[in-house]
N, C-alpha and C positions, 0 to 999 in steps of 0.2 A: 373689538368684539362687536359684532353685527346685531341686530335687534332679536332675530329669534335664538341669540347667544345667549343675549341679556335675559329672558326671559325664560330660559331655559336655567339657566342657573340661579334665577329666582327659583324656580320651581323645587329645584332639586334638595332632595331630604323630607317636602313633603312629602306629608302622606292622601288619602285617596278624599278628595274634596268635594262637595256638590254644588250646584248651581252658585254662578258670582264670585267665587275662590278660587277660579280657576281662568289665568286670561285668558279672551276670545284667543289668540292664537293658538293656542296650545290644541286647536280644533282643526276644523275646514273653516276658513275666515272669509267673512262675505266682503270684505275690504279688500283682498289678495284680488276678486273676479272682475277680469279686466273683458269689457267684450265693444263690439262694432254694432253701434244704430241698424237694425234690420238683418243682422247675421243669420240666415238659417239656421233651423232646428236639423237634429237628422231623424228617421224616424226606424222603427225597428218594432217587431215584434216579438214578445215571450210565448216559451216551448208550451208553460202552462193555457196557454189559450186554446190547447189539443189535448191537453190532457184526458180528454177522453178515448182519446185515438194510440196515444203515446206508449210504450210498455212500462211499465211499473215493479220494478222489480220486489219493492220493499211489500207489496201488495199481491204480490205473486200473479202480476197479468202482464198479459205477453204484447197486446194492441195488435195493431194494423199499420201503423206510422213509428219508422226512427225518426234517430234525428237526426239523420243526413237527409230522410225525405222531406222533413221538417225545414231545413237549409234550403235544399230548392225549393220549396212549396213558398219560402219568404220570397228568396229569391223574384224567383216570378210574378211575385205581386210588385214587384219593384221597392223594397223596403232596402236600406243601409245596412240595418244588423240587424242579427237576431239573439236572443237571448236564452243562454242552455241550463235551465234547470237542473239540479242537481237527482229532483226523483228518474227521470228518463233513461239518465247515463245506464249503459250497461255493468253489469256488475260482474264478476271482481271488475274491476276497472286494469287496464294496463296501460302502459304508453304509447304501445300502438294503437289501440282504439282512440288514448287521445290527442296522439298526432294526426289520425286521418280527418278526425273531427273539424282538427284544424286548419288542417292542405283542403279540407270539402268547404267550408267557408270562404276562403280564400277565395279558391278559383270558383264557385259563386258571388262573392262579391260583396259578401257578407263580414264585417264587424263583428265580433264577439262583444256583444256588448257588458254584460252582465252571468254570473254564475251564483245565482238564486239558490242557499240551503237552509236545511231545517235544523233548529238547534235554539237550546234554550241556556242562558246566561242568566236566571235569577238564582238558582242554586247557591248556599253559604259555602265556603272554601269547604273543598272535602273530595272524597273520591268522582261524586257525580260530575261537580263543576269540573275536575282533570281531565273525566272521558269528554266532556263537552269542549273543551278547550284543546285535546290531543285529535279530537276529529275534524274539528276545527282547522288546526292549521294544516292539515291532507289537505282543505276542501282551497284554502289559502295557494297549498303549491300546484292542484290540479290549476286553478284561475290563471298564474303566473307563468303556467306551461302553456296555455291555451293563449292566451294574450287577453285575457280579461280582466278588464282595469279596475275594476268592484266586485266586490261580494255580497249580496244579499241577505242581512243579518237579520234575525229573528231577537227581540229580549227576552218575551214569556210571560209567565203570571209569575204573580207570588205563589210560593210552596207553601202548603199547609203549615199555619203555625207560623208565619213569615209574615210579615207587614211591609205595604204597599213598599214605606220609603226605606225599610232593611230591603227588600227586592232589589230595588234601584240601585241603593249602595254597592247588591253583589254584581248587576249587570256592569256600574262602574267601575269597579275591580276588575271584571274577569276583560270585559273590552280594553282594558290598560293593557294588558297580558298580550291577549290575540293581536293587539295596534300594534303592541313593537313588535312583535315576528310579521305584519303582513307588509311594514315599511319594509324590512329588509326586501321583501318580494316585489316590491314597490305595487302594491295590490289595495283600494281602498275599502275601508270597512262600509257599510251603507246599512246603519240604521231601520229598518222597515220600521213605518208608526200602523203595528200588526197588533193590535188589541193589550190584553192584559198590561204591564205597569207603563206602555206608551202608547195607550189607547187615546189620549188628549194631548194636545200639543204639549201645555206645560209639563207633563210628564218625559217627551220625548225631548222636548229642549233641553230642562235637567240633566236628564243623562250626557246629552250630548256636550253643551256648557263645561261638562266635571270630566270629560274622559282627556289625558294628557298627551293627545298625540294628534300631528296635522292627516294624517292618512285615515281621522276618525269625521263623517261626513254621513247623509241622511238621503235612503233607497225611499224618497214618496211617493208615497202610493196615493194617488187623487179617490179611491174611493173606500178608502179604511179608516177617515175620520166619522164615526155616527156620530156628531153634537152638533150646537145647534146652530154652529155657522163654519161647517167644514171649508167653505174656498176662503174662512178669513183665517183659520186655519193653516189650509198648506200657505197662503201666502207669508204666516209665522216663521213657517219651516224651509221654504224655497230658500230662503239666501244661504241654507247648509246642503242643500241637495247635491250628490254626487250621480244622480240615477233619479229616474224621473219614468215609475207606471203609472199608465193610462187606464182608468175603468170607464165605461163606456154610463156606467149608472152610479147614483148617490146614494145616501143612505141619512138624509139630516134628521138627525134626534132620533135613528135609529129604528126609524119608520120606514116605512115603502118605498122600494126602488124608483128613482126620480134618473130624468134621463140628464148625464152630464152634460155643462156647457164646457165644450173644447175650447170654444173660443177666449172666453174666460180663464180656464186654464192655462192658455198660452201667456195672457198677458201679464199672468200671475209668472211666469218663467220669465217672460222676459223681463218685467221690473226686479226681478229676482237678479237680474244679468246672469240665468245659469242660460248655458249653451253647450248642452251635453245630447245624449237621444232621449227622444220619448217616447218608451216601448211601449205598446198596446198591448196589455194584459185582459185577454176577454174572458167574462165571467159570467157573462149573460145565456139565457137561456137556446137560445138559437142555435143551429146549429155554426158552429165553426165555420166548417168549408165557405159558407156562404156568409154570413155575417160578419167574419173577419176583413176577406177581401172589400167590401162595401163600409166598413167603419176605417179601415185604413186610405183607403181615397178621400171619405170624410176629413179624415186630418190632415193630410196632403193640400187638400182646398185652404185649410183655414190656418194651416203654417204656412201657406204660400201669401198671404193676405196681409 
């Protein structure tokens, strides 16, 4: 019996554990990441950085940009992948729209890196958390059809009448759920630390610590810690990152936009030894067209360095 045998059948017959009762394997283990002194990063950007351009279905707006123009528009800035939001997609969805998606990537040259959706996991076992979890695994088998290696997970707030650490318990529970059907897809789960019960690192460690599955790993986002020492922070959470956005601005103590140090950021990745992409998620006021192309050479400079 091999070690994560051993350790798997420790586990088995528990029940749903939080932080420290749960061994680091049973995760994405920062001991597992093996990498090479000076490896490049790859870099990529996210659909949401167009989002004003993009159509929206669930919003009933039609835009000016798919996301095959979205594909070459990365493309041409010279980026590795880009990343397909799930608000963009056309809707119904079928599998021809999302094989072409995927033959349009391709022969631009593009990586699917990520497939970012919205969905909330604090809900107590019940019908709400089932639609959350049956929509869920769609969003699971579109990612595994597309060839994208992560899913961009959301936890949520706590639901009226719920408390921070019964929240946590239910996103533990239902992440246990979605992990074992996303291995079978061999698809990873990724965390976002997106506000409400994984708004602070300790809250997003927690969860991640207690959930029992190695395909369960952490989508950081550099500019969605507000406290009061956000790069000490994601440096917390890097050694669990499967997925790695870029915001161009900070937010410490929840105060005024402060302009991100990349470089910083980098080094926080690589003492992390993650060696994945880091998508450029822009959120800044400027426009797109113009300020993406010009923050993406920015990181080009300072991953090359």
């Amino acid at each position: 019996m091999n070690r994560r045998q051993l350790l798997s059948a420790g586990m088995a017959g528990a029940g749903v554990a939080l932080a420290g009762a749960v061994p680091a394997a049973a995760h994405v283990d920062p001991a597992e990441r093996k990498t090479t002194p000076g490896a490049p990063f790859k870099l990529a950007v996210a659909a949401y950085s167009y989002r004003q351009l993009l159509p929206e279905p669930r919003r009933d707006r039609k835009g000016t940009m798919s996301l095959f123009d979205f594909i070459r528009t990365a493309a041409e800035m010279g980026t590795d992948g880009v990343e397909l939001t799930e608000y963009y997609f056309d809707k119904p969805l079928t599998p021809d729209y999302l094989m072409r998606l995927k033959r349009s990537a391709h022969l631009w040259g593009q990586s699917i890196t990520g497939t970012p959706i919205g969905n909330t996991f604090t809900h107590p076992a019940g019908a709400e958390r089932d639609r959350e979890i049956e929509a869920y695994k769609k969003w699971v088998d579109v990612s595994a059809d597309l060839g994208s290696p992560a899913i961009r997970t959301f936890a949520g707030n706590a639901p009226k009448g719920v408390s921070e650490s019964d929240a946590r318990r239910n996103v533990v529970e239902t992440l246990n759920v979605v992990c074992e059907y996303a291995a079978k897809r061999g698809v990873f789960v990724g965390l976002e630390n997106h506000g409400g019960v994984v708004a602070t690192a300790d809250g997003l460690l927690e969860i991640v610590r207690a959930v029992q599955s190695p395909w369960l790993g952490i989508n950081l986002d550099t500019g969605n810690f507000r406290t009061a020492d956000p790069y000490g922070d994601l440096a917390r959470c890097a050694p669990y990152a499967v997925t790695v956005q870029y915001k161009v601005e900070m937010f410490p103590n929840g105060g005024k936009a402060e302009p991100a140090d990349f470089a910083r950021v980098v080094k926080i990745l690589r003492d992390a030894n993650y060696r994945g992409f880091i998508t450029l998620e822009y959120e800044a006021k400027e426009d797109p067209m113009t300020a993406v192309p010009r923050h993406l050479a920015e990181m080009r400079k300072a991953m090359s360095g």
